[in-house]
C-alpha positions as a Markdown table, in Angstrom:
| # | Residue | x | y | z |
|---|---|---|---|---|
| 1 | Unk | 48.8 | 53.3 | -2.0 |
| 2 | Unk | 51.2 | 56.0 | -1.1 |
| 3 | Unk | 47.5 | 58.0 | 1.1 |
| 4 | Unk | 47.0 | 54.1 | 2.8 |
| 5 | Unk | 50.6 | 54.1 | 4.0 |
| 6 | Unk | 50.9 | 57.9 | 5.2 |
| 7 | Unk | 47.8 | 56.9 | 7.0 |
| 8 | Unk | 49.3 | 53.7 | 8.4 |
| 9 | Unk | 52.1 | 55.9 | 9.5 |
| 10 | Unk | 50.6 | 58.1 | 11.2 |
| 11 | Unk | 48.5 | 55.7 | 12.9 |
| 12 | Unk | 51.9 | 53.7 | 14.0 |
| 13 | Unk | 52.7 | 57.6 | 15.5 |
| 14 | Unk | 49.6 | 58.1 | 17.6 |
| 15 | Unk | 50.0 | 54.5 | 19.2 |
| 16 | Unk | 53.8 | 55.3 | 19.9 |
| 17 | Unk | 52.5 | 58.5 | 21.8 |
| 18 | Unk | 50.2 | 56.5 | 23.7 |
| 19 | Unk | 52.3 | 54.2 | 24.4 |
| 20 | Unk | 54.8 | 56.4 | 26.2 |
| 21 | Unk | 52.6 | 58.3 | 27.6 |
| 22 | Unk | 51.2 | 55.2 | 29.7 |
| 23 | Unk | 54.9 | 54.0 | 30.4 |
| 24 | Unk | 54.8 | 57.6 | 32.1 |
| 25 | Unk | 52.0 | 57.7 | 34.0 |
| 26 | Unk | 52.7 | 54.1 | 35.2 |
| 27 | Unk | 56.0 | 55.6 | 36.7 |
| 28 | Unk | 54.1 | 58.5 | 38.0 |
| 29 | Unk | 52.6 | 55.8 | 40.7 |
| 30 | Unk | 56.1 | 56.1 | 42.3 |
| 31 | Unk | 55.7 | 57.5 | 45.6 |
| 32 | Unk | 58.0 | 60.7 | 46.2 |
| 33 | Unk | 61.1 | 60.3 | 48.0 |
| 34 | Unk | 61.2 | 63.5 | 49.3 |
| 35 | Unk | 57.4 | 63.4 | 51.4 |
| 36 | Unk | 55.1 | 60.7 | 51.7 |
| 37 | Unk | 51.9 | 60.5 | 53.9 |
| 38 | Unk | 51.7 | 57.3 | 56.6 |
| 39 | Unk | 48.8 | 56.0 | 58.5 |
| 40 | Unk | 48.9 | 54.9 | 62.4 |
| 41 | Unk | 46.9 | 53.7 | 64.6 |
| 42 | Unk | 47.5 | 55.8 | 67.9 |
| 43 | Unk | 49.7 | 54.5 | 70.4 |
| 44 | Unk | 52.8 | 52.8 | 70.1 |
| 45 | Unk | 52.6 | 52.3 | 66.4 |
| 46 | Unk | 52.4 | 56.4 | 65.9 |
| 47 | Unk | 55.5 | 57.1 | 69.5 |
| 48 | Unk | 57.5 | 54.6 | 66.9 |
| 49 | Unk | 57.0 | 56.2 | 63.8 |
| 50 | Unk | 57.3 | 59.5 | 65.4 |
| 51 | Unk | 61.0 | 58.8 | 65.9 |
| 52 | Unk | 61.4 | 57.7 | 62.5 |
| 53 | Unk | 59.9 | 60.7 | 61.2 |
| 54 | Unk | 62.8 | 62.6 | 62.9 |
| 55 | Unk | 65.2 | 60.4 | 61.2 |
| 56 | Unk | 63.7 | 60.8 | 57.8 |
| 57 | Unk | 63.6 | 64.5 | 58.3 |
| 58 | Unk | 67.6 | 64.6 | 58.8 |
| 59 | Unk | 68.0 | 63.6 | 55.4 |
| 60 | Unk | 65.4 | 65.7 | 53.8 |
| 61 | Unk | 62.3 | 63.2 | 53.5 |
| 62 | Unk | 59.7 | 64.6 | 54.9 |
| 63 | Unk | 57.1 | 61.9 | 56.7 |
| 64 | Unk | 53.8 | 63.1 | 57.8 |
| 65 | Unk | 51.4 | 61.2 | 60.0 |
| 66 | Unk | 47.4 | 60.6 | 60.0 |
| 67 | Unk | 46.5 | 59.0 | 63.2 |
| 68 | Unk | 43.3 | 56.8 | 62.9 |
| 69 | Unk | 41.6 | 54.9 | 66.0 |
| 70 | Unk | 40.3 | 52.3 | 64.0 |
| 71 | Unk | 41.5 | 49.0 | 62.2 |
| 72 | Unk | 39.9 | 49.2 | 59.2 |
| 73 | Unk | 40.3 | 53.0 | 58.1 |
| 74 | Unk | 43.9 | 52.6 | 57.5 |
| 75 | Unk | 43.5 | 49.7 | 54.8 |
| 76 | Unk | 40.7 | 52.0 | 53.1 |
| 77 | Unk | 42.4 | 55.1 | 53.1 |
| 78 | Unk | 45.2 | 53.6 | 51.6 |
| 79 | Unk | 43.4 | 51.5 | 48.9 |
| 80 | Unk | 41.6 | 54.8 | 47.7 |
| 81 | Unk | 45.4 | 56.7 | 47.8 |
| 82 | Unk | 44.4 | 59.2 | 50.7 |
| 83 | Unk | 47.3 | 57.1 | 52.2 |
| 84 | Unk | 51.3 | 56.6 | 50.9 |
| 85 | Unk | 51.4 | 53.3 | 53.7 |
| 86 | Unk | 50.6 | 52.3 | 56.9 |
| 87 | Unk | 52.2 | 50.6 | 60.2 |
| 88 | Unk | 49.8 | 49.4 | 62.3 |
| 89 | Unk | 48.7 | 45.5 | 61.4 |
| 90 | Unk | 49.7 | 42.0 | 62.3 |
| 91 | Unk | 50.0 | 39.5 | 59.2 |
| 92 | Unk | 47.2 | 37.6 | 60.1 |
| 93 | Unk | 45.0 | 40.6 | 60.2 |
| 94 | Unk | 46.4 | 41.8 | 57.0 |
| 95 | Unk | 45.9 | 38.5 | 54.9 |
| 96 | Unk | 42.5 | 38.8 | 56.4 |
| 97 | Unk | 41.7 | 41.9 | 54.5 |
| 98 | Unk | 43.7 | 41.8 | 51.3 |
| 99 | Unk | 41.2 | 38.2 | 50.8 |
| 100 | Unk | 38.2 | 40.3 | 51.8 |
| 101 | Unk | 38.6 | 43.5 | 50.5 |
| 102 | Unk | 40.9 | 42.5 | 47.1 |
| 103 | Unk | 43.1 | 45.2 | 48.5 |
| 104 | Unk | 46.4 | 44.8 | 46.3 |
| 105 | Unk | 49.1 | 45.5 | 49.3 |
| 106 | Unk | 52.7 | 44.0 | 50.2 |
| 107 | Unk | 53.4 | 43.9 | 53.7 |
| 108 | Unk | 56.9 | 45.6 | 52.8 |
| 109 | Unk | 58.7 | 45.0 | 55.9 |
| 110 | Unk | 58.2 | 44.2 | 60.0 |
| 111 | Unk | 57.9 | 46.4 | 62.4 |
| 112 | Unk | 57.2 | 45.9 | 66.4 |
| 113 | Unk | 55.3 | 43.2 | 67.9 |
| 114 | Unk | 52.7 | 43.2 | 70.7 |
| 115 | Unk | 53.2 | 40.1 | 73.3 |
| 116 | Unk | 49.7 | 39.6 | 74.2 |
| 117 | Unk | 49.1 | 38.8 | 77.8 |
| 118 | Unk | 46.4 | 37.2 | 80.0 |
| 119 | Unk | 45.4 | 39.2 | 83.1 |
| 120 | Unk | 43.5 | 38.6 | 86.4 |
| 121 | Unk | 42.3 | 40.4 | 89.1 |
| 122 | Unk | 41.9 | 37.3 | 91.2 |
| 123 | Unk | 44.1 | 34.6 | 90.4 |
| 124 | Unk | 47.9 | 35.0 | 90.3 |
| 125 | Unk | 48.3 | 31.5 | 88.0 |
| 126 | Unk | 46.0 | 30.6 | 84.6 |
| 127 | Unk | 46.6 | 26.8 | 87.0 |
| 128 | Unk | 44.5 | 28.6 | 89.8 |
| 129 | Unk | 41.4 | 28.8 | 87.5 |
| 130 | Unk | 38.2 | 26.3 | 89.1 |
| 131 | Unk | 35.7 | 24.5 | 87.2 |
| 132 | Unk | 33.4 | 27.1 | 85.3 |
| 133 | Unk | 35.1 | 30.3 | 85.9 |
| 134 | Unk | 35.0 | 32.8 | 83.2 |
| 135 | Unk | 37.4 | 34.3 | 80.8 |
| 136 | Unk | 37.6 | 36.7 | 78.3 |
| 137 | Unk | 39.0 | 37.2 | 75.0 |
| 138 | Unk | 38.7 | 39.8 | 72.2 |
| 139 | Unk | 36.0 | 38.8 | 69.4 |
| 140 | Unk | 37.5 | 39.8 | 65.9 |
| 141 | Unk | 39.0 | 37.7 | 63.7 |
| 142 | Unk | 43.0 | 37.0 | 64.1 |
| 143 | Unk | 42.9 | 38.3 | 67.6 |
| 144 | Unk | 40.6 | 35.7 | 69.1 |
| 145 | Unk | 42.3 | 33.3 | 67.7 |
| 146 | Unk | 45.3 | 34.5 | 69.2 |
| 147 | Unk | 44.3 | 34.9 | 72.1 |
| 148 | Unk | 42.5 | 31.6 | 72.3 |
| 149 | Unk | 45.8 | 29.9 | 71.0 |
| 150 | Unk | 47.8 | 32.0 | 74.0 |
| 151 | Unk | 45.4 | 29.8 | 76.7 |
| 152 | Unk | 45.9 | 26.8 | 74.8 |
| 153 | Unk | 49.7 | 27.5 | 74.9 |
| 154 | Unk | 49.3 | 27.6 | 78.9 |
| 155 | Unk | 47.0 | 24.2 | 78.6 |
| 156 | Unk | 43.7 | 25.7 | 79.6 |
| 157 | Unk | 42.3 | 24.5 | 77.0 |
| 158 | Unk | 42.7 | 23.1 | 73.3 |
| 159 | Unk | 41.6 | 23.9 | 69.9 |
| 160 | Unk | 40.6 | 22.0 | 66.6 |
| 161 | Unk | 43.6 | 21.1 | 64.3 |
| 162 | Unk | 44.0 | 23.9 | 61.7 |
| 163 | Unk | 41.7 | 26.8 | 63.0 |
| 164 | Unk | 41.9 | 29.9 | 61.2 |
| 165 | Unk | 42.1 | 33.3 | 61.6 |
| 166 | Unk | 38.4 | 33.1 | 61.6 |
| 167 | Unk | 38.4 | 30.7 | 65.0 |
| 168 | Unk | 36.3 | 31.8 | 67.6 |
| 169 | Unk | 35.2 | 29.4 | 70.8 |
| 170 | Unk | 33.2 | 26.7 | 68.8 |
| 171 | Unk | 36.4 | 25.6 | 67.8 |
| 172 | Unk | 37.4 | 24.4 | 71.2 |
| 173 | Unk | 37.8 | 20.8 | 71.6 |
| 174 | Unk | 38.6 | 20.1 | 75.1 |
| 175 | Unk | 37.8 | 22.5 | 78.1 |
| 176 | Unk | 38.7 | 20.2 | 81.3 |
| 177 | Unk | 37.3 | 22.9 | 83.7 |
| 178 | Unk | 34.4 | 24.1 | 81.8 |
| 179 | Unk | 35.1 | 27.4 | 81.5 |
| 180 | Unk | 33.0 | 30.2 | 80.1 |
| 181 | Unk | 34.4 | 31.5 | 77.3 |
| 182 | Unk | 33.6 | 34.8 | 76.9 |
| 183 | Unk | 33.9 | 36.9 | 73.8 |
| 184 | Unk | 34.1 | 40.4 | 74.1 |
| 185 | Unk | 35.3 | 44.0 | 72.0 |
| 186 | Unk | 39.2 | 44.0 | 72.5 |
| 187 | Unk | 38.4 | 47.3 | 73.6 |
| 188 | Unk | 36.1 | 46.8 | 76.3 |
| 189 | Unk | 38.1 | 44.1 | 77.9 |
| 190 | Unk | 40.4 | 46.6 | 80.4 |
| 191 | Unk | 37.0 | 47.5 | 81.7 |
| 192 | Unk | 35.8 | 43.9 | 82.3 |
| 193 | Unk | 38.5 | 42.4 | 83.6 |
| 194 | Unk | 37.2 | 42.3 | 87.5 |
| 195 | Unk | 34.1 | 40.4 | 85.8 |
| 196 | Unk | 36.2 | 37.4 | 84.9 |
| 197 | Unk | 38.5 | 35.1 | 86.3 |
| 198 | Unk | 41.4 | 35.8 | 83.1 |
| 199 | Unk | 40.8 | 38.1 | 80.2 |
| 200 | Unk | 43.7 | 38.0 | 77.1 |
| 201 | Unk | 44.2 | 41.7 | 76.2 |
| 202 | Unk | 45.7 | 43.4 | 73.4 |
| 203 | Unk | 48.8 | 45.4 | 74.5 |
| 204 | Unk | 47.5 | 48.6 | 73.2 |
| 205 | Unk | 44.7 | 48.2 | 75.0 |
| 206 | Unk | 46.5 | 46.6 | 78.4 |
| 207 | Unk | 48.6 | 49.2 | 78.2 |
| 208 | Unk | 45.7 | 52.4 | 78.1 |
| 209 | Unk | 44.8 | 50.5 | 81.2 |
| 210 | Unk | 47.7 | 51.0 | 82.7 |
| 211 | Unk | 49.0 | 47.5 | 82.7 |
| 212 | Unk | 52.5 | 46.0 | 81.4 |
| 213 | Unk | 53.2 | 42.5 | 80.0 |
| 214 | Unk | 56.1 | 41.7 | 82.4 |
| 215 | Unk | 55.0 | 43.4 | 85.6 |
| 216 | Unk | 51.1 | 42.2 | 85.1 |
| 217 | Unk | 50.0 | 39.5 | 82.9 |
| 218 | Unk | 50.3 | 35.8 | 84.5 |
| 219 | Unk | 50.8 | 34.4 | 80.9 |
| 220 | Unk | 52.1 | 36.1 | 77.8 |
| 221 | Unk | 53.6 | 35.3 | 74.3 |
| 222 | Unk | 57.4 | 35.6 | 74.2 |
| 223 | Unk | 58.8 | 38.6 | 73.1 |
| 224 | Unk | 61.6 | 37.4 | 71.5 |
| 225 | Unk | 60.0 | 35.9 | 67.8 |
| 226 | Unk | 57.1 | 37.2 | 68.6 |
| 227 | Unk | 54.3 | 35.1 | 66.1 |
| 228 | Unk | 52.7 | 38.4 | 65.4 |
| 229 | Unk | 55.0 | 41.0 | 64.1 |
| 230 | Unk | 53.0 | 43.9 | 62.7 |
| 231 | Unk | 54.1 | 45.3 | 59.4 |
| 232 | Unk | 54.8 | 48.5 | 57.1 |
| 233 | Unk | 52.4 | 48.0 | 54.0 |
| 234 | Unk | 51.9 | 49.8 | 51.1 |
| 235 | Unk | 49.9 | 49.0 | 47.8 |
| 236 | Unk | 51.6 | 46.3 | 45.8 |
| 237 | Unk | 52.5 | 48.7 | 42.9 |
| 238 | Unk | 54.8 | 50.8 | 45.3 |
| 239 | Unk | 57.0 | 47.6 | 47.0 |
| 240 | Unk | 60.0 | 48.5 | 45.5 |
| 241 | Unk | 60.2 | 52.3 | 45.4 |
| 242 | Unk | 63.2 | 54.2 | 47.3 |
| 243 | Unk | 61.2 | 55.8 | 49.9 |
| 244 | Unk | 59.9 | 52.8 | 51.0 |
| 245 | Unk | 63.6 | 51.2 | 51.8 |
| 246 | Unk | 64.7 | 54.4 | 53.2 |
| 247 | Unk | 61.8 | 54.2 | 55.8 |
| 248 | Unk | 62.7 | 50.5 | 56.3 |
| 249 | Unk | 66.3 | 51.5 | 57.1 |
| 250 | Unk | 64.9 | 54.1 | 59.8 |
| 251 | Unk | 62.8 | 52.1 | 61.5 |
| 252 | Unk | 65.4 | 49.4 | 61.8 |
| 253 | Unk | 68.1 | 51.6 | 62.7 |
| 254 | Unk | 69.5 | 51.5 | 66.6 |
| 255 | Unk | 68.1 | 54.7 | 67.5 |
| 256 | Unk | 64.7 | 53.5 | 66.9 |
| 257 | Unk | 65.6 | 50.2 | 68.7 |
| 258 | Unk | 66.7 | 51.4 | 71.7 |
| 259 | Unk | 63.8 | 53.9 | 71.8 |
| 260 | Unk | 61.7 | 50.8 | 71.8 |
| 261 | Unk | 63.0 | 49.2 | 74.4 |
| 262 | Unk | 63.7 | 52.0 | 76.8 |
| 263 | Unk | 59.7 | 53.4 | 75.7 |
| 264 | Unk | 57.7 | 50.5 | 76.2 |
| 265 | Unk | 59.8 | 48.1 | 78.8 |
| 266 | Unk | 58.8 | 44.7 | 77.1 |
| 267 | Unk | 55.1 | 45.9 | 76.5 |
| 268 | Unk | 56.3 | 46.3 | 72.4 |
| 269 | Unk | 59.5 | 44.6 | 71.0 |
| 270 | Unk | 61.5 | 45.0 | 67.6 |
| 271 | Unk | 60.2 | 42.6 | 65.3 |
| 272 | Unk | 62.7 | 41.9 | 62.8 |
């Protein structure tokens, strides 16, 4: 009896070890709150954060940046932890690839938004547009159907009750003038724009072509409550560490604000 309870006893020991030792490595997950790693896409998301890093560095935390041209990298490199967070994606977007991917994120807080605008090289009102012209909008998903929602808007044309961020041009349901629809990499669309009557252009990519939302689109979202504020995300687990407010409170600070609006003239806004 006495051998079967020093044995129980023991046993009781080993699984209090364990025990504490996985309460430790779960708060090991913390991220540190004196230098973290966060992932841009180039542009205005990495000028902005740039300023915050300056902020953070003030007070000690040190922020360093990995610049991706891609939209997908991002996500991945902070799923496999190559990645402390990232500032570079619209909600839509996101929701997108957390469903897709299983990728357990938090959008932790919002950060600038884009006003997309429509464009022309030949037509100086979306009302100017004759029966079969073309236009042009980007082809991924969340992006076409924002930009196909930003002609609707202006009453070119209308789209089924409900579409997704999935939408593309089969879910138009009325198109008085016929138009060609065309669906093209958000990328390319700069380049194409003298091909078509009115292309709807990302501002990231409108503005590597040299053009602004106030001085040269003919239509764009508003900039005040912008629908598509992009966001600060990091995995779910690290939501409510201290570095991750402290970076909130940078970004949200007046400095950064008035570098915002004094950088980019209307082409980005603050989002929150």
């Amino acid at each position: 009896m006495k051998k079967t309870i020093k044995v129980l006893s023991t046993l009781l020991a080993l699984s209090l070890i364990f025990v504490l030792a996985a309460c430790g490595s779960g708060s090991s997950n913390q991220l540190s709150d004196k230098e973290v790693t966060v992932g841009v896409t180039g542009g205005p998301h990495q000028e902005v954060m740039e300023q915050v890093v300056k902020l953070a560095k003030k007070d000690g935390l040190t922020i360093h940046l990995k610049v991706f041209n891609d939209y997908n990298q991002p996500n991945t490199a902070l799923s496999d932890k190559n990645l402390d967070a990232n500032s570079y994606q619209t909600l839509p977007f996101f929701k997108d690839q957390v469903k897709n991917k299983g990728y357990k994120f938090t959008a932790a807080f919002k950060t600038v938004a884009f006003p997309m605008g429509i464009y022309s090289k030949s037509i100086k009102s979306l009302k100017d547009l004759k029966n079969g012209d073309k236009i042009a909008v980007p082809n991924d998903p969340a992006n076409e159907l924002r930009a196909l929602q930003l002609f609707e808007k202006a009453g070119v044309i209308k789209l089924k009750t409900g579409s997704g961020v999935t939408a593309t041009k089969r879910d138009v349901t009325s198109n008085p003038k016929h138009l060609q629809i065309i669906e093209l990499d958000a990328a390319q669309l700069p380049a194409q724009l003298s091909q078509v009557s009115a292309s709807a252009i990302n501002t990231n990519f409108a503005m590597g072509a040299g053009l602004t939302v106030l001085k040269d689109s003919i239509f764009h979202e508003p900039l005040v409550n912008n629908p598509y504020p992009n966001y600060f995300v990091v995995r779910t687990e690290n939501k409510n560490d201290k570095v991750v407010k402290q970076i909130e409170k940078y970004y949200h600070s007046k400095t950064v604000t008035d570098f915002i609006k004094h950088k980019f003239g209307g082409s980005v806004v603050p989002a929150w």
